[in-house]
C-alpha positions in Angstrom: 58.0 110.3 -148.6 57.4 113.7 -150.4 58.7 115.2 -153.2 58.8 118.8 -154.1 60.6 121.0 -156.7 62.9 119.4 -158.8 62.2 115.6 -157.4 58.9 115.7 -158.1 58.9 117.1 -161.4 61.8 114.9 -162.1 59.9 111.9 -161.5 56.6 113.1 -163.1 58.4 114.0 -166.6 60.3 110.2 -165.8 57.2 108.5 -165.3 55.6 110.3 -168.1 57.9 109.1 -170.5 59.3 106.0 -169.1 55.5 104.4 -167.9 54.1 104.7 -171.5 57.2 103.4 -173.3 57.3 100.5 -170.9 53.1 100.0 -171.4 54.2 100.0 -175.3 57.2 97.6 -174.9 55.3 95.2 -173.0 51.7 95.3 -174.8 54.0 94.9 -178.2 56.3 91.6 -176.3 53.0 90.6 -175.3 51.3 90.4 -179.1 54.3 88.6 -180.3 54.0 86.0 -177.5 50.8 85.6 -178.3 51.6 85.5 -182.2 54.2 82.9 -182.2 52.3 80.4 -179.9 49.3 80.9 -182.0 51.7 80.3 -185.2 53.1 77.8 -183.6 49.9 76.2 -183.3 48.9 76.7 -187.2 52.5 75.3 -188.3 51.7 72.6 -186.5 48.3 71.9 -188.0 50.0 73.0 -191.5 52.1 70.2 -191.3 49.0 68.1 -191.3 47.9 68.9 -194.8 50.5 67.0 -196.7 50.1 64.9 -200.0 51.0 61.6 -197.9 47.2 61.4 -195.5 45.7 62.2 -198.9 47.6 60.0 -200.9 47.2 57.3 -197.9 43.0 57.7 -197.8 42.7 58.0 -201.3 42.9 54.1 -201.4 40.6 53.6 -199.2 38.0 56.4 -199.3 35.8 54.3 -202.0 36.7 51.3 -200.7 33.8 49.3 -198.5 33.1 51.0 -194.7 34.9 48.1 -193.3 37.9 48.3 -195.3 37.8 52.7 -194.4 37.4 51.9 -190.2 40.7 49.3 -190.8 42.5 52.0 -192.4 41.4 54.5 -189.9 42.1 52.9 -187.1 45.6 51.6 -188.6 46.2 55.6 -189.1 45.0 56.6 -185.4 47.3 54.0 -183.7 50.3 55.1 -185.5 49.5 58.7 -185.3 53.0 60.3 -183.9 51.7 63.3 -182.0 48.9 62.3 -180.3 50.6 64.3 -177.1 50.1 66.8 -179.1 47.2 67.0 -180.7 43.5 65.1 -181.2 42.6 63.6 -184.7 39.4 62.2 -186.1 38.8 60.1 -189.3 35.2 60.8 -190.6 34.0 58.1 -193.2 32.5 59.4 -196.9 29.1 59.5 -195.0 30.2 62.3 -192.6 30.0 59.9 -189.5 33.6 60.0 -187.3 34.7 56.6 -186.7 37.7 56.9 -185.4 39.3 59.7 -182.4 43.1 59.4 -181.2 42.4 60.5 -178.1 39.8 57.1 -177.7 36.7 59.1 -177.0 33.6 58.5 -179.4 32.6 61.6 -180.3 28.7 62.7 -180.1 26.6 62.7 -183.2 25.9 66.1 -184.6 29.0 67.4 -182.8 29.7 71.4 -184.3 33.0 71.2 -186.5 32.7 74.7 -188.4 36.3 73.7 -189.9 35.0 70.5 -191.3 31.8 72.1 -192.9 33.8 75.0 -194.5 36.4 72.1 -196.1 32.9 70.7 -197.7 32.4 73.0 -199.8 35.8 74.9 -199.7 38.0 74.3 -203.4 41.0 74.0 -201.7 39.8 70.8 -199.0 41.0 72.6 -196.2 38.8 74.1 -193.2 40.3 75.9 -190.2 38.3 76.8 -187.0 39.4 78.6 -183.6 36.9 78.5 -180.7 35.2 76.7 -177.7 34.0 73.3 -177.9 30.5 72.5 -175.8 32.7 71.8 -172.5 34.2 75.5 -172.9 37.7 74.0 -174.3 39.0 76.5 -176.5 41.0 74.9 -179.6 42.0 75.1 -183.1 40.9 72.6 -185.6 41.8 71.7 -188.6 39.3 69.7 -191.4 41.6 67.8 -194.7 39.0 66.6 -197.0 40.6 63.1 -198.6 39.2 63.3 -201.7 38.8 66.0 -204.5 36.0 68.8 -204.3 32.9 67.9 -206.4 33.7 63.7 -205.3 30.5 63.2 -203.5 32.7 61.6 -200.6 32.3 63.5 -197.7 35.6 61.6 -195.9 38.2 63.7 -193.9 40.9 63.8 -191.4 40.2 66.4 -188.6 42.9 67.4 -186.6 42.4 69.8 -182.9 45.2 70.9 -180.6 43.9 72.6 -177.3 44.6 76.6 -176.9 43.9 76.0 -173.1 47.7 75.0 -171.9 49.0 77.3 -174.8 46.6 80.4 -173.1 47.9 79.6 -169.8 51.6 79.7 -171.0 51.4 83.2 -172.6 49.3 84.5 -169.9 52.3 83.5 -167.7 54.6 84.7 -169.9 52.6 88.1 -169.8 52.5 88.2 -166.1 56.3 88.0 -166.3 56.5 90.9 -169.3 54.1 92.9 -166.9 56.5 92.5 -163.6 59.8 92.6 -165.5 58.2 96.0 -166.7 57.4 97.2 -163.5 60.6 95.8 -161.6 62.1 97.4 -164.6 60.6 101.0 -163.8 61.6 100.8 -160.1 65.4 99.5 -160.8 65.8 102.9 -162.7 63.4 104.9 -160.7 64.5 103.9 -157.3 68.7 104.9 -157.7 67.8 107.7 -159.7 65.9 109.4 -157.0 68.5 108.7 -154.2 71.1 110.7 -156.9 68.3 112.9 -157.3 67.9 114.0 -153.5 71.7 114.2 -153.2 72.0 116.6 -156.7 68.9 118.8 -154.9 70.6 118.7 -151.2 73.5 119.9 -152.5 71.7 122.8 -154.6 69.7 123.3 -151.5 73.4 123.9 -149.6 74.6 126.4 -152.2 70.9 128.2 -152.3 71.5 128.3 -148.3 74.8 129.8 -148.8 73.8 132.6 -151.1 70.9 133.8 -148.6 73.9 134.0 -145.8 75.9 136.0 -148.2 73.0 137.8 -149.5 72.3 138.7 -145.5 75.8 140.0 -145.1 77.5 136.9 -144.0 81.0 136.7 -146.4 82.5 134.4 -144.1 79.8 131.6 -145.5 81.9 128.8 -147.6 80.5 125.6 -148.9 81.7 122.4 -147.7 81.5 120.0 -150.7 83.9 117.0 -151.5 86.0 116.7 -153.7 84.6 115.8 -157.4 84.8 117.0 -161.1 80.7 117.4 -162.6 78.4 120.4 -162.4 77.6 120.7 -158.8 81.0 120.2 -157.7 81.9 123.3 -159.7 79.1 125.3 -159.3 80.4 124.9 -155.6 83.5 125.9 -156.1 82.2 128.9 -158.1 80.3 130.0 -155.1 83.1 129.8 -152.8 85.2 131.8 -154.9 82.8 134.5 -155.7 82.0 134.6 -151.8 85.5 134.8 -151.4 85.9 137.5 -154.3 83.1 139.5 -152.7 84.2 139.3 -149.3 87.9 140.7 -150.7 86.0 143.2 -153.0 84.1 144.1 -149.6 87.5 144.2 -147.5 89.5 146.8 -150.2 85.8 148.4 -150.1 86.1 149.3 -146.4 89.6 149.8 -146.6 89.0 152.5 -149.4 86.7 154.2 -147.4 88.7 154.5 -144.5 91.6 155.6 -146.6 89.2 158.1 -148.5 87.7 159.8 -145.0 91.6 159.8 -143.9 92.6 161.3 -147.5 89.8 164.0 -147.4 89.8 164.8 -143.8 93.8 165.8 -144.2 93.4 168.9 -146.4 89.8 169.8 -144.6 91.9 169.8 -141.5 94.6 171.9 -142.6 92.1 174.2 -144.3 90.1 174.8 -141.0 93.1 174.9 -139.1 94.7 177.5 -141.0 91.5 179.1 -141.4 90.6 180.0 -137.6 94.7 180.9 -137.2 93.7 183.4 -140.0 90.5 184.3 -138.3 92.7 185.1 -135.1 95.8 186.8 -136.1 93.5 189.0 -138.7 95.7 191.2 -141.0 98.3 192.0 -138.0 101.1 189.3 -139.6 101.3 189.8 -143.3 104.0 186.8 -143.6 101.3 184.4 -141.6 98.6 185.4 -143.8 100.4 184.9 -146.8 101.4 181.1 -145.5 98.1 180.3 -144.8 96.1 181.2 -147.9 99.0 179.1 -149.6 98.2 175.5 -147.6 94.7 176.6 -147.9 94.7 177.3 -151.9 97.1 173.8 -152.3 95.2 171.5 -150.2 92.1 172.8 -151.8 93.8 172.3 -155.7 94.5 168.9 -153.8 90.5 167.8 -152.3 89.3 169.1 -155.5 91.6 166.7 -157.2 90.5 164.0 -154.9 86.8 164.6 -155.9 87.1 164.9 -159.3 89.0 161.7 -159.4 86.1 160.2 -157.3 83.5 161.6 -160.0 85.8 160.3 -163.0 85.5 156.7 -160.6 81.8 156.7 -160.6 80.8 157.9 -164.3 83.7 154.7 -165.0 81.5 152.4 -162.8 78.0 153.4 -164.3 79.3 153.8 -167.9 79.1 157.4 -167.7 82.5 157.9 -168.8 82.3 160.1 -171.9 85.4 161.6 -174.3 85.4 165.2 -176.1 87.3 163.8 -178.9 89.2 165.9 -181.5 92.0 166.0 -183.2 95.4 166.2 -180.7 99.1 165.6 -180.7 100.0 163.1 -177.8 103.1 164.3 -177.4 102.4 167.7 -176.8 100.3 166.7 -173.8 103.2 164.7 -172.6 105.5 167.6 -172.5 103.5 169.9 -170.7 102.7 167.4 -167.9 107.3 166.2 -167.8 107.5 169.9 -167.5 104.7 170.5 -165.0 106.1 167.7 -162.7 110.0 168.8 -162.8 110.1 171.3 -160.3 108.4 169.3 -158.1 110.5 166.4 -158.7 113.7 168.8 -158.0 111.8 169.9 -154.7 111.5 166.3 -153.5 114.9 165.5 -154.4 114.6 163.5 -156.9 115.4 163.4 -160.8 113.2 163.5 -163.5 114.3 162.6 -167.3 112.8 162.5 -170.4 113.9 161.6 -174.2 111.4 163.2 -176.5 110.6 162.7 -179.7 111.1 165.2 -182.0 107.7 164.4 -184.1 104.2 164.9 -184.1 101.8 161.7 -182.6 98.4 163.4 -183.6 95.0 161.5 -182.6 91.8 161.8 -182.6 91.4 161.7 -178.6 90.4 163.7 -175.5 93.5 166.2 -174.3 92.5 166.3 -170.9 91.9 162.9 -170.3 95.2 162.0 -172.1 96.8 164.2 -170.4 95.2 163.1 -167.0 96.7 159.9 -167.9 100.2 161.0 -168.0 99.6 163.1 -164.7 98.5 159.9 -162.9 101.2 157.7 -163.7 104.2 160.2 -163.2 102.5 161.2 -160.1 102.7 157.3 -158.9 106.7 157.3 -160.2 107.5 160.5 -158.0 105.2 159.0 -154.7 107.2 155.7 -155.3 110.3 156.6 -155.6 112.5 157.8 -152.6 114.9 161.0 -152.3 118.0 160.4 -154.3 116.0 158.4 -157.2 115.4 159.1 -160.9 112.0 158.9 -162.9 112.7 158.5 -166.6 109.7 159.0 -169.2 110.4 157.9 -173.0 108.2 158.3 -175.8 108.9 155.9 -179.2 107.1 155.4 -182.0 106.9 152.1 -183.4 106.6 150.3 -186.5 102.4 150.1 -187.4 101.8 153.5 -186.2 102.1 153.0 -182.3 103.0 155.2 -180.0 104.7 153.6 -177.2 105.2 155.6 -174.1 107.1 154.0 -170.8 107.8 155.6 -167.5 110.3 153.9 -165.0 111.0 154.8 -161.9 113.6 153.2 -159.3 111.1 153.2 -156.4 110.3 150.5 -154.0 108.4 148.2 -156.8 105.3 146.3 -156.4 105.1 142.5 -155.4 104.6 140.3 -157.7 101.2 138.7 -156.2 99.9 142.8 -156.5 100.7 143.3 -160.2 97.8 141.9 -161.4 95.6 144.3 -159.5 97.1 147.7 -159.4 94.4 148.4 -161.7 91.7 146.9 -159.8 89.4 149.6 -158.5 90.3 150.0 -154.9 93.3 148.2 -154.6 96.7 149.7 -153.5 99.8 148.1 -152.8 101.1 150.3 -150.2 99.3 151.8 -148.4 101.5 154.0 -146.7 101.4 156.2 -149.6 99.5 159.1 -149.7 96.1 158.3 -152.6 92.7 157.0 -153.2 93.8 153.5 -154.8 91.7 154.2 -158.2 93.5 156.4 -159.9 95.5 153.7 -162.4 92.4 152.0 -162.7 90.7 155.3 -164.4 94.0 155.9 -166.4 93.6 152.0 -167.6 90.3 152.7 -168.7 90.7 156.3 -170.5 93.4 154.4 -172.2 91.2 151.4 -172.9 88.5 154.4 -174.5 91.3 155.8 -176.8 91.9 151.9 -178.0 95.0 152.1 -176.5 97.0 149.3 -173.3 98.4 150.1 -170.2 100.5 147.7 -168.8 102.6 147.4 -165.5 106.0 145.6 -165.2 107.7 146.2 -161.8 110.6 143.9 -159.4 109.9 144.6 -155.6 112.7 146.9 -153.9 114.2 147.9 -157.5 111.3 149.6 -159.4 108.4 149.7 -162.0 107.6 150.2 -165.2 104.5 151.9 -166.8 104.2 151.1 -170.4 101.1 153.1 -172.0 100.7 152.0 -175.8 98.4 154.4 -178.3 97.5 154.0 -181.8 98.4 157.2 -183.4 97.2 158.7 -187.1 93.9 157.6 -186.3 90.8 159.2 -187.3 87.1 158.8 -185.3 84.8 157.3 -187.4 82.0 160.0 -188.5 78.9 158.1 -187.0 81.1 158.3 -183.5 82.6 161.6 -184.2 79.0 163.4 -184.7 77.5 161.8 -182.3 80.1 163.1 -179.2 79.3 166.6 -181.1 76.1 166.5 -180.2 77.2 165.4 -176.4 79.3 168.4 -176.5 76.1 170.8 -177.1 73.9 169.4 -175.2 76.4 170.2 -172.3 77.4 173.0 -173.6 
């Protein structure tokens, strides 16, 4: 099997960290195996040098030989742990005469331990090593009588290490596989859940290169579950989904655009060659025509500039001439501007002023192209026979609260939420681009101001625009948009 990308380095930071920790763990279990036998060994022997053997040979060690080997051999044969362990009497002379295990040792045999207790103040000698026959074992030399006696008698005891080595070696073999069974147990599960996590990643990386080609139908097929990659799927689906809608109102807004701008081109071509034709020999028809032509010209030229105002709001281009204005003279113009027209289209158009300055420190024109926007919408939305009413209040904390309400055919309520998407219109029967409202939302934004939208399908809507009046532009701000002004000017 091969790993690549994330498995691989997965299991090389795992086995990284978790191969040397289990080396550790088992070399350390191994030492302490290996230190408790071997202690086990010396607390055995330890128990050896007790006052009663001493006490015991102390009668005897100047006593006559025969006398000694009685006493020896008395000792030997009731010796408890001879399954344990292998003990020699030697006599004053330094000559054993007496083994538990019923072997007669040979003369001159090595015992290190027992020539370390000659000459040793305390009695004792201890000795760990191999015996001529390769026998490893630990010995243990108790002189019986005091240093400096001149009797060379002692009580050596040896347990062999060779059962005791093959039981930690076992019990290291068993460390070592435990370790290694231990490493696969996590490795092996963790890598299946590993290849599932990295499928799945590999599914959503799949997905984006179809949208990324221009496939917005794409959708992830995941089941159901609440960690990381189960969201991280359902993220994807929904921004597929949002960029296939973004995508579809896209489209839409170009077809709507090309149908919006072809309109007043057509008219102004048509009434152009009838112009051409008829030359100067109807004064009436001439007159008519430069009329649609100037209007649907005020109009394209509305429709571009509203574009441009769109794409300097998209690239942050969006700049304000800021200086000092009253609000509420720019909403009076624009109630006035739009009356007649509202009188032409049969419908009525009223507004409660109030009688008070609302000076800011904003742009006039875009303020004002605010207002235009929004009362524009009211008239387009509201059918013959209906009233537009526009209030202006100023409220407590220096807000200036400005509503319009119309009693046109309303917005749904799944669409209220986006009227101010770029794009986006709710009826598209209606005459417009679909991104005016959301440039009105954000000149308002600009001027730290809200624009909100309240509306009830078949009975109307309400625009509430909300500006903080009495404010002054910080001077940092205020110079630098100065500057912008001469530099374009």
């Amino acid at each position: 099997m091969k790993f690549r990308g994330i498995t691989r380095r997965w299991l090389g930071k795992t086995l990284g960290f978790a191969a040397p920790l289990m080396l550790v763990l088992a070399v350390s279990l191994s030492a302490w195996i290996h230190m408790f036998y071997y202690n086990s060994v010396k607390n055995l022997l330890d128990s050896r040098d007790n006052n009663v053997v001493t006490t015991f040979f102390n009668i005897y060690s100047g006593a006559a030989d025969e006398s000694f080997s009685e006493a020896a051999r008395d000792f030997i044969e009731n010796f408890g742990d001879g399954d344990k362990m292998c003990v020699w009497v030697i006599n004053k002379h330094g000559r054993i005469i007496a083994a538990s295990d019923g072997f007669q040792p040979p003369e001159n045999v090595p015992m290190p331990d027992y020539e370390e207790a000659l000459v040793s103040m305390t009695g004792r000698g201890d000795w760990r090593g191999r015996l001529d026959t390769g026998e490893k074992i630990a010995a243990m030399t108790l002189m019986l009588s005091p240093p400096g006696s001149g009797s060379a008698a002692a009580v050596r005891y040896m347990i062999s290490l060779e059962a005791i080595d093959s039981q930690i070696a076992g019990l290291i073999s068993m460390v070592a596989a435990a370790s290694f069974l231990a490493i696969l147990i996590f490795i092996f599960p963790s890598t299946i859940f590993i290849a599932k996590v990295v499928k799945e990643i590999k599914n959503v990386t799949k997905a984006a290169k179809r949208v990324a080609a221009g496939d917005l139908d794409t959708r992830i097929e995941f089941y159901s579950r609440n960690d990381e990659i189960g969201e991280l799927q359902k993220t994807v689906n929904n921004m597929v989904a949002e960029i296939s809608d973004a995508d579809r109102v896209k489209n839409e807004f170009i077809s709507t655009i090309s149908h919006e701008l072809r309109t007043p081109l057509t008219a102004i071509k048509g009434w152009g060659e009838t112009l051409q034709q008829i030359g100067e020999s109807d004064a009436a028809m001439t007159k008519r025509g430069m009329e649609v032509i100037i209007s649907e010209s005020t109009r394209l030229t509305g429709m571009v500039e509203e574009l441009l105002d769109f794409s300097r709001m998209q690239s942050g281009g969006m700049r304000l001439r800021k200086e000092k204005m009253d609000v509420l003279a720019e909403l009076d113009e624009t109630v006035f501007t739009f009356k007649e027209r509202a009188l032409r289209d049969g419908k009525e158009l009223l507004y409660n002023a109030v009688n008070e300055p609302a000076p800011i420190e904003g742009d006039s024109d875009r303020i004002k192209q605010v207002f235009v926007n929004v009362i524009d919408n009211a008239i387009k939305y509201t059918k013959q026979g209906g009233k537009i009413l526009v209030e202006a209040e100023l409220k407590d904390g220096g807000t200036l609260e400005i509503t319009v309400s119309d009693t046109g055919c309303g917005i749904a309520e799944k669409d209220l939420p986006r009227v101010t998407e770029k794009f986006f219109k709710a009826d598209t029967s209606v005459r417009g681009s679909g991104i005016g409202l959301a440039v009105a939302d954000e000149i308002v934004k600009m001027h730290s101001g809200e624009l909100a939208i309240n509306s009830i399908l078949d009975t109307g809507t309400t625009v509430t625009i909300k500006l903080p009046v009495g404010t002054v532009l910080p001077a940092a701000e205020r110079n630098g948009q100065q500057n912008e002004q001469g530099d374009k000017e």
